[in-house]
N, C-alpha and C positions, 0 to 999 in steps of 0.2 A: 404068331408067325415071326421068325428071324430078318433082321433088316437083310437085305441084301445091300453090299457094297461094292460099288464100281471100282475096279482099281484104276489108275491114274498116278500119273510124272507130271510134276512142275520144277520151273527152276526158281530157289528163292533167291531173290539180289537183297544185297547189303549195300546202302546207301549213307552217307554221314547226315542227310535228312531226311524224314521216311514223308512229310508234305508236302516239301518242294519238288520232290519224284513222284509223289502222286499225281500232282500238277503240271510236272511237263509231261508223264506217261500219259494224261489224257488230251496233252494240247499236240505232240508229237504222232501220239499211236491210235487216237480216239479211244483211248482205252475207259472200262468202265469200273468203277471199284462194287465188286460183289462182296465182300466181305471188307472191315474195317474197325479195328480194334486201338483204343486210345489210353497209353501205359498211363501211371499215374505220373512217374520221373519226367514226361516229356516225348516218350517215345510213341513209335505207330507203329502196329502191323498191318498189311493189306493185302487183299489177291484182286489183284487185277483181271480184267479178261479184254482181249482184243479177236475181236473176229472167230469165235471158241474157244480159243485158247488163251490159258490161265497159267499164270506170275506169281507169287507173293514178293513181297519187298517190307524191310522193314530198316529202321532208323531212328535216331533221335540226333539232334543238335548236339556235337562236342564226342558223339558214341564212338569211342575207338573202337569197338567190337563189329562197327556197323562202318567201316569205310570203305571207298572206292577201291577197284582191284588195282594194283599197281602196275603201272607203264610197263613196257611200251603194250604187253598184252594181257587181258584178263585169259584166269583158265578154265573160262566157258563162253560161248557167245551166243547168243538167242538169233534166232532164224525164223523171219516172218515172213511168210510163201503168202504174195499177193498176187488177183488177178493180173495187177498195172502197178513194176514198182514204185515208176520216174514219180507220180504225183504220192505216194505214201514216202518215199526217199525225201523228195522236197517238204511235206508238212514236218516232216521231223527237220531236218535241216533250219525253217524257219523257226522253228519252235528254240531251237538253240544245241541240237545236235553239230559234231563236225564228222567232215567229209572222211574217211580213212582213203575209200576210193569211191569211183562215183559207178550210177548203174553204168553196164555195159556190157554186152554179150560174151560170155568165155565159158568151159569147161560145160557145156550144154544147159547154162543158165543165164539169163537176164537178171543180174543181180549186183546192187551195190552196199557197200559196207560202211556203218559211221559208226562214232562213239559217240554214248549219248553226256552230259554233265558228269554224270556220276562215273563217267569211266569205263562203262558195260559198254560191248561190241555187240553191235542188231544187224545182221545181214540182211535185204531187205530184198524180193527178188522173186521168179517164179520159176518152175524148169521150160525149159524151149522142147516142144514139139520136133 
Protein backbone atom coordinates (compact mmCIF):
# COMPACT_ATOMS: atom_id res chain seq x y z
CA UNK A 1 0.00 0.00 0.00
CA UNK A 2 1.25 3.55 -1.08
CA UNK A 3 2.21 6.11 1.81
CA UNK A 4 -0.14 8.50 1.83
CA UNK A 5 1.38 12.16 2.29
CA UNK A 6 -0.15 14.98 3.99
CA UNK A 7 0.61 18.15 2.16
CA UNK A 8 1.82 21.08 4.48
CA UNK A 9 3.55 24.95 4.48
CA UNK A 10 6.27 25.84 6.85
CA UNK A 11 8.43 28.85 6.94
CA UNK A 12 12.19 28.00 7.03
CA UNK A 13 14.22 30.92 9.11
CA UNK A 14 17.90 31.32 8.43
CA UNK A 15 19.62 32.31 11.63
CA UNK A 16 23.65 33.13 11.95
CA UNK A 17 23.35 30.44 14.82
CA UNK A 18 20.92 27.62 14.37
CA UNK A 19 21.54 26.68 18.74
CA UNK A 20 21.20 29.76 20.05
CA UNK A 21 17.61 30.09 18.05
CA UNK A 22 16.72 26.82 19.13
CA UNK A 23 17.18 28.16 22.63
CA UNK A 24 15.56 31.24 22.64
CA UNK A 25 12.48 29.54 20.25
CA UNK A 26 11.94 27.34 23.29
CA UNK A 27 12.59 29.93 26.00
CA UNK A 28 10.38 32.75 24.07
CA UNK A 29 7.65 30.45 22.22
CA UNK A 30 7.80 27.06 24.43
CA UNK A 31 8.55 25.81 21.29
CA UNK A 32 9.54 22.01 20.91
CA UNK A 33 12.18 20.61 18.57
CA UNK A 34 10.67 17.49 16.58
CA UNK A 35 13.11 17.00 14.37
CA UNK A 36 16.94 17.95 14.74
CA UNK A 37 19.91 17.36 12.48
CA UNK A 38 23.80 18.05 13.54
CA UNK A 39 26.01 19.28 10.21
CA UNK A 40 29.47 17.98 10.54
CA UNK A 41 31.03 21.97 9.74
CA UNK A 42 29.17 23.06 12.79
CA UNK A 43 25.89 23.62 11.60
CA UNK A 44 22.06 22.66 12.70
CA UNK A 45 18.79 22.07 10.99
CA UNK A 46 15.51 21.91 13.07
CA UNK A 47 11.71 22.06 12.85
CA UNK A 48 10.31 23.44 15.60
CA UNK A 49 6.53 23.11 16.57
CA UNK A 50 4.68 25.70 18.84
CA UNK A 51 1.17 24.95 19.65
CA UNK A 52 0.72 22.63 15.99
CA UNK A 53 2.46 24.58 14.16
CA UNK A 54 5.95 23.86 12.63
CA UNK A 55 9.24 26.10 11.58
CA UNK A 56 12.34 24.75 10.52
CA UNK A 57 15.45 27.04 11.07
CA UNK A 58 18.76 26.27 10.31
CA UNK A 59 22.39 27.83 10.93
CA UNK A 60 25.74 27.63 11.88
CA UNK A 61 28.39 30.14 13.60
CA UNK A 62 30.05 32.64 11.01
CA UNK A 63 27.20 30.97 8.13
CA UNK A 64 26.85 33.88 5.75
CA UNK A 65 24.30 31.73 3.78
CA UNK A 66 22.35 31.62 7.25
CA UNK A 67 22.02 35.36 8.37
CA UNK A 68 19.49 37.53 9.90
CA UNK A 69 17.00 39.27 7.40
CA UNK A 70 18.09 42.81 7.02
CA UNK A 71 16.57 45.98 8.64
CA UNK A 72 14.30 47.66 9.08
CA UNK A 73 11.94 44.57 7.62
CA UNK A 74 12.23 41.05 6.90
CA UNK A 75 10.22 39.64 3.70
CA UNK A 76 8.15 37.27 5.70
CA UNK A 77 6.90 37.53 9.22
CA UNK A 78 5.53 34.46 11.28
CA UNK A 79 1.97 35.07 12.86
CA UNK A 80 1.28 33.16 16.19
CA UNK A 81 -2.79 33.30 16.85
CA UNK A 82 -2.90 32.75 20.51
CA UNK A 83 -5.87 32.31 22.90
CA UNK A 84 -4.06 35.38 25.39
CA UNK A 85 -1.48 37.30 23.53
CA UNK A 86 -0.18 39.92 26.53
CA UNK A 87 1.39 36.80 28.48
CA UNK A 88 2.91 34.86 25.23
CA UNK A 89 4.07 38.67 23.85
CA UNK A 90 5.74 39.08 27.42
CA UNK A 91 7.64 35.46 27.70
CA UNK A 92 9.20 36.28 24.33
CA UNK A 93 10.06 39.79 25.35
CA UNK A 94 11.74 38.44 28.58
CA UNK A 95 13.40 35.84 26.74
CA UNK A 96 15.10 38.77 24.72
CA UNK A 97 12.81 39.57 22.02
CA UNK A 98 12.13 43.57 21.13
CA UNK A 99 9.06 45.30 21.23
CA UNK A 100 8.24 46.57 17.31
CA UNK A 101 4.86 47.52 18.79
CA UNK A 102 3.11 46.35 21.69
CA UNK A 103 -0.28 44.21 22.03
CA UNK A 104 -3.14 46.38 21.35
CA UNK A 105 -6.59 46.32 19.74
CA UNK A 106 -6.73 47.46 15.92
CA UNK A 107 -7.79 46.25 12.44
CA UNK A 108 -10.22 43.61 14.31
CA UNK A 109 -7.19 42.04 16.13
CA UNK A 110 -5.60 41.84 19.55
CA UNK A 111 -2.22 41.73 18.37
CA UNK A 112 1.43 42.87 19.08
CA UNK A 113 4.60 42.72 16.98
CA UNK A 114 8.38 42.02 18.08
CA UNK A 115 11.66 41.02 16.51
CA UNK A 116 12.99 38.19 17.76
CA UNK A 117 17.55 38.20 18.06
CA UNK A 118 17.70 37.03 14.82
CA UNK A 119 15.82 39.58 13.15
CA UNK A 120 12.52 37.47 12.24
CA UNK A 121 9.18 39.64 12.80
CA UNK A 122 6.49 37.21 15.14
CA UNK A 123 3.12 39.04 15.31
CA UNK A 124 1.64 37.61 18.23
CA UNK A 125 -2.13 38.00 18.65
CA UNK A 126 -5.77 36.66 18.16
CA UNK A 127 -8.70 37.90 15.92
CA UNK A 128 -11.37 39.81 18.27
CA UNK A 129 -14.94 38.61 18.17
Amino acid sequence: MPVLIKSSLAPWLSVPNGTTAIDFYKRAFGASEVYHLDDPGGGVVSRLEIDGGEFWLSGSIGDAGNSAPAPPDPSVRMIWTVADPDPAFARAIAAGASVVFPVSEGYGWRVGRLVDPFGHHWEIGHPLE
